[in-house]
C-alpha positions, 0 to 999 in steps of 0.5 A: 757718958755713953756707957753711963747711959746704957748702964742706967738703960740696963737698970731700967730694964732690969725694973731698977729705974730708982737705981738708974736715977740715981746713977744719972744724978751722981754721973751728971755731979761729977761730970767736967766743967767742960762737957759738951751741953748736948750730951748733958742734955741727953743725961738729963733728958734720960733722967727726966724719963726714968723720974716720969716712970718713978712717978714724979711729973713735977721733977721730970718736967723741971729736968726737962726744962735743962735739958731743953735748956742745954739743948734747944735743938734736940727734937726729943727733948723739945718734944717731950717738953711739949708733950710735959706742957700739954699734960698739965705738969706745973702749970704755974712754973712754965717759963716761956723759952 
């Protein structure tokens, strides 16, 4: 799941971030029933971050929901969860964690 998150890191780069969206989404389809949840939750979270530059708040907030979701301890996404929050981002589909 490393490689694919430097590939997509390489599309965005590359100002390909639709690109490197959609290789996040086809990779987080595919990935085993047994995945560690921690590593979901930094696809999703990259994702969630590639959809906020693509212009979609609404999206990248309900990503960052999973992955907060799959990953309650992970700083980054409880940050960038906050940071969604405060923005104002679907005020009305906050769900208390």
């Amino acid at each position: 799941l490393d490689a694919n998150l430097a590939l997509a890191d390489l599309l965005a780069d590359t100002r390909r971030a639709d690109a490197a969206a959609e290789h996040l989404r086809e990779t987080l389809a595919q990935a085993p029933a047994n995945t560690e949840a921690e590593l979901l939750a930094k696809l999703v979270h990259r994702c969630a971050t590639l959809m906020r530059t693509l212009g979609d708040a609404d999206e990248a907030h309900q990503l960052l929901h999973e992955a907060h979701h799959l990953d309650r301890r992970n700083l980054r996404i409880t940050l960038a969860l906050g940071q969604s929050v405060a923005s104002g981002v679907r005020a009305s589909s906050w769900t208390a964690y």
